[in-house]
Structure formats: C-alpha cells, structure tokens
N, C-alpha and C positions, 0 to 999 in steps of 0.2 A: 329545731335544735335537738330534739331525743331520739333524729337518725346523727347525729354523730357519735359514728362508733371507734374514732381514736381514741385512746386511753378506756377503753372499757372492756373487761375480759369477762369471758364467758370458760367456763368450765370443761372440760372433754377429756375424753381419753382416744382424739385422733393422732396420727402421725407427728402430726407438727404440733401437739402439744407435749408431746413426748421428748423431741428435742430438746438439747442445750439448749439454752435463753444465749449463752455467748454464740453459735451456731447460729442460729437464728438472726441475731442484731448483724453479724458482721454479714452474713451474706444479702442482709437487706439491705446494708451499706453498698455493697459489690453491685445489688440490682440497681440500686441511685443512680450512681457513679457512670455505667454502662447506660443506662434512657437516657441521661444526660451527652453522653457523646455520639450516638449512634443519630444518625440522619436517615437514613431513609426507610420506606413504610416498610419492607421487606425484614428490613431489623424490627422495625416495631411488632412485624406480627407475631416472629421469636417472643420475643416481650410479654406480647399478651398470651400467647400459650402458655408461657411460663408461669402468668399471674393464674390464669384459668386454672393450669393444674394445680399449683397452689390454694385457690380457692376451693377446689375439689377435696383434695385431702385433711382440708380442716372438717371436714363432714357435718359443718353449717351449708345453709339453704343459701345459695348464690344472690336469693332475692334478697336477702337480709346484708348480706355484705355489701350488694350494689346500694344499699336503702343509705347507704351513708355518704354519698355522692350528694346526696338533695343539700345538706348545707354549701355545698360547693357549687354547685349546679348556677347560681349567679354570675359564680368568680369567671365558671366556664364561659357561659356563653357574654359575657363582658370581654374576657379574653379573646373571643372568637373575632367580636363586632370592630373591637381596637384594630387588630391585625387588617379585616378585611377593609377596611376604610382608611388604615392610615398608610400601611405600606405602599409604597409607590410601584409600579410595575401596568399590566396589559390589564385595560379595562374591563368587565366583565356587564355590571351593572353602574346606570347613573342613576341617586335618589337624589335630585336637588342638587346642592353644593357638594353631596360628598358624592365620589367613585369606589365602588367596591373591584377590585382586583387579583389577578387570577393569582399573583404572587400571594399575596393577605391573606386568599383563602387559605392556600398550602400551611402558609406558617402557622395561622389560627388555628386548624383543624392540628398540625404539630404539636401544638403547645398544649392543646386540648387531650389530646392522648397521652399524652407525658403527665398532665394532672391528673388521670383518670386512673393510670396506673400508677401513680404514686401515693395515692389516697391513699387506693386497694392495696395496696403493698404495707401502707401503715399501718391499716386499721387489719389486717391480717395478724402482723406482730404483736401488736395491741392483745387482741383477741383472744390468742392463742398463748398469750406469757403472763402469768400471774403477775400483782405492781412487784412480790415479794423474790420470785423469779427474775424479773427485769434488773431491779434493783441489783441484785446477785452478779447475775452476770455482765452488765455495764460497771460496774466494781471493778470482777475480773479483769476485765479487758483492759483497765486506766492502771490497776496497781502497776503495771510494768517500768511505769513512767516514773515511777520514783517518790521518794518521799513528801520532798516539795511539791506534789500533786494532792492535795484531798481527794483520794477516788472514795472513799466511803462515802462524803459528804458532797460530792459531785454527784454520784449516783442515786443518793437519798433526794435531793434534790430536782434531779428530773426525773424520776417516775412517780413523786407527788404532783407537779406540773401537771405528767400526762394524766395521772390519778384524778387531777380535780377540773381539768377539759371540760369530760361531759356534764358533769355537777355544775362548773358554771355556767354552763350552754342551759342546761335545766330551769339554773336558777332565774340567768334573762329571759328565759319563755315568760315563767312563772310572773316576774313583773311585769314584762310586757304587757301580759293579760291583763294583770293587776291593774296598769295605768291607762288600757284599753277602756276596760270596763268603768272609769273615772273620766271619760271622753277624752284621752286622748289620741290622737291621729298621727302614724309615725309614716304615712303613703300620703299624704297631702303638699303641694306647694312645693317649688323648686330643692336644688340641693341643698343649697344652704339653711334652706328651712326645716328639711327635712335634717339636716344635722342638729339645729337648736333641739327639734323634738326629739334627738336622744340622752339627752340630758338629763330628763327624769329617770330614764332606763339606767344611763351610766355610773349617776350616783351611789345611790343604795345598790347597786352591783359591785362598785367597788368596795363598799362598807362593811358589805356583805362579806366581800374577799379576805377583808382586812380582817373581819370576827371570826372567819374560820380559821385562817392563819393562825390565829392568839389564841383558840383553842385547842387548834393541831401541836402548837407548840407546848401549852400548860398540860397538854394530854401524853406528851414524849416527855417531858420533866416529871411526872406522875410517878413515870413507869421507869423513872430514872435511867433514861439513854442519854447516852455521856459520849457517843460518837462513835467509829467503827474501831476504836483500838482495845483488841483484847477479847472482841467479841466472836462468840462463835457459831456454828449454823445449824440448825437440826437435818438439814437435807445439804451434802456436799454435792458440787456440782463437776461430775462424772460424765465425757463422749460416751458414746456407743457407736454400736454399728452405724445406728441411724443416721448418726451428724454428719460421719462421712459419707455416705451414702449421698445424701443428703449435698454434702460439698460438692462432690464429684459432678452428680446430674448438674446443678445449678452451674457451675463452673465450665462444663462442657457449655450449658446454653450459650451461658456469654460470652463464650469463645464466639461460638456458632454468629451471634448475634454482631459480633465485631466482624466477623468473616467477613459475611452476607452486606454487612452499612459500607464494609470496603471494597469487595466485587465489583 
C-alpha cells in the first residue's frame, strides 16, 4: 500500500513542477481522452514515449514512479486472465474447460497498457502538483462554469480525496498487520471467505476515516474557513513560456498519435 503514489507529492524544482497546475491537469485530461480512443500498438508506442519523456523530466528515479504500479499490478494481470479466457475468437491454449484466445490476448495486453499508462500519468500529476497547487488550479478551470457551480468547494474537495489516498492505503496496511499479528488470515478459503475476512480490516478503516474527517473539519472551523468567497492567494497562478511550450509538444503528440491509430 506505501507504493501508492497517487495523491502524494514530492517536492522539486524540475520542469513539470514548474508548470501551471491548470497546464498540467488539462493536458492530462487530453492524454486520457486520446488512450482511450486510439486502438492500435503503434499509437500506443506515441503514448508511452510521451509518458517516458514525462517521467524524465520530472527528474524522479523511473524506478520509484513504476514502484506505484505494484498496487495495481493484481487489477493487471486479473484484467489480463478475464480477457484471455473469456473473449471468444482462434484458440491459442486449452487449460481444462477454459480456452485462451488469440483475440483475449490482444484485448488483455490493450487494456493492460492503457492501465499502465494511466496510473503513470496520474501519479506524475500527483507528484509534481502541490494538494495546495491542485486545489488552485482545478478551481480555475470549474469558475468559468458559473455561479451555480461551487468550484472552490469542488476543488477543496477532491484534492483532499487524492490527499488522503495514500494515508488511507497506509492506514489498511497498518491494520492489516495489526489483525495479522492477532491470527487473522485474509489468503485463506474461497472468495466468499476471503471477503468475510475483510471485515475486520473494513471496520476500524472506515472509523478511522470517519475521525479524520471530524477532525479535518474541526481543524478548518479553527482556522475559520468559511469557503472560497472573498478569499485570496499568496501565489497567483501565472502561464509561462513553459505551459505553452509544454501544450504545443503534448498537443503535436496527440495529433501524431490519432494520425498513426488511423493510418
């Protein structure tokens, strides 16, 4: 649970920390949007260059950004197994009743690289944007929408979310052990079994959630925050060269990358 590295920001003074936070979120959206339509590997490889270079310029160790894959790393290869076994198509291998398929693979291994790059994509943004920056500029982007939107209180909202991700990934480690260490077995006996045995886990996890909440909130009333009206920011949030810079390159890729999935 402490390689999840969504919602957790590390400090820097590289390129992409340097950035707009609005810069930033919206062309992470652009990169969503595009893995999502592009079909073939040729677009994906655009894809991953683009995440690779991005992971470059954050001037973090590539090994620490892939380390946050291992919470996923189930969902992967579960996604893999569905596909390859369920999709119908030309048979490849037979295990028993089920057939693995040459179509299953293709899709599995698809779907697999679209989670692989979409992690990475988020846990870069994460990373590299302060909650306080996030906050800011997910703000920005919603005020346009009008008054009848709460974008202060939108935006306050989910960068606590992603704010308290890794804390409570921590915090069910933390029990898990706890109730490990008190015999209990959460790898034992079928699924259903193995779901009763999270129940001790899920409790005081949620309890847990519920007393940080009531304190995150007693802790904002303290300091008497009354909501985004009126209020103003020690750092305005100012383009540079960089952000377009920055658009431009990313913008060309995805061009490149719709090109290349339609060729």
């Amino acid at each position: 649970m402490r390689d999840l590295l969504i919602g957790q920001h590390v400090p820097g003074d590289s390129p992409l920390h340097r950035l707009d936070p609005r810069t930033k979120i919206l062309l992470t959206g652009l990169y969503v949007v595009v893995l999502f339509l592009v079909r073939r590997w040729e677009a994906y490889a655009v894809m991953a260059a683009v995440t690779v270079a991005v992971v470059a310029l954050t001037r973090l160790s590539p090994l620490y950004v892939l380390r946050g894959l291992r919470p996923v790393l189930f969902l992967l290869v579960l996604t893999l197994a569905l596909n390859l076994f369920v999709v119908p198509g030309e048979p490849l291998v037979r295990l028993g009743p089920l057939t693995a398929t040459r179509e299953g693979l293709e899709l599995g291994l698809r779907l697999v690289v679209r989670l692989v790059l979409l992690v990475t994509t988020a846990s870069v943004l994460t990373l590299t944007t302060s909650p306080i920056a996030l906050t800011d500029g997910i703000e920005a982007l919603l005020r346009p929408l009008g008054r009848r939107v709460p974008a202060h209180e939108l935006a306050m909202m989910m960068s606590i979310a992603l704010r308290f991700i890794p804390t409570l990934a921590e915090e069910a480690e933390r029990i898990m052990k706890a109730q490990m260490a008190r015999g209990a077995d959460f790898s034992r006996g079928g699924p259903l079994q193995r779901a009763r045995s999270l129940v001790p886990l899920l409790v005081p996890l949620f309890v847990g959630a519920f007393r940080r909440a009531d304190d995150l909130a007693l802790a904002m009333e303290a300091r008497c925050y009354r909501g985004g009206v009126g209020r103003t920011r020690y750092r305005e949030l100012r383009p540079g060269r960089g952000d377009a810079l920055a658009a431009l390159l990313v913008l060309a890729a995805m061009v490149l990358a719709l090109v290349v999935d339609r060729s």
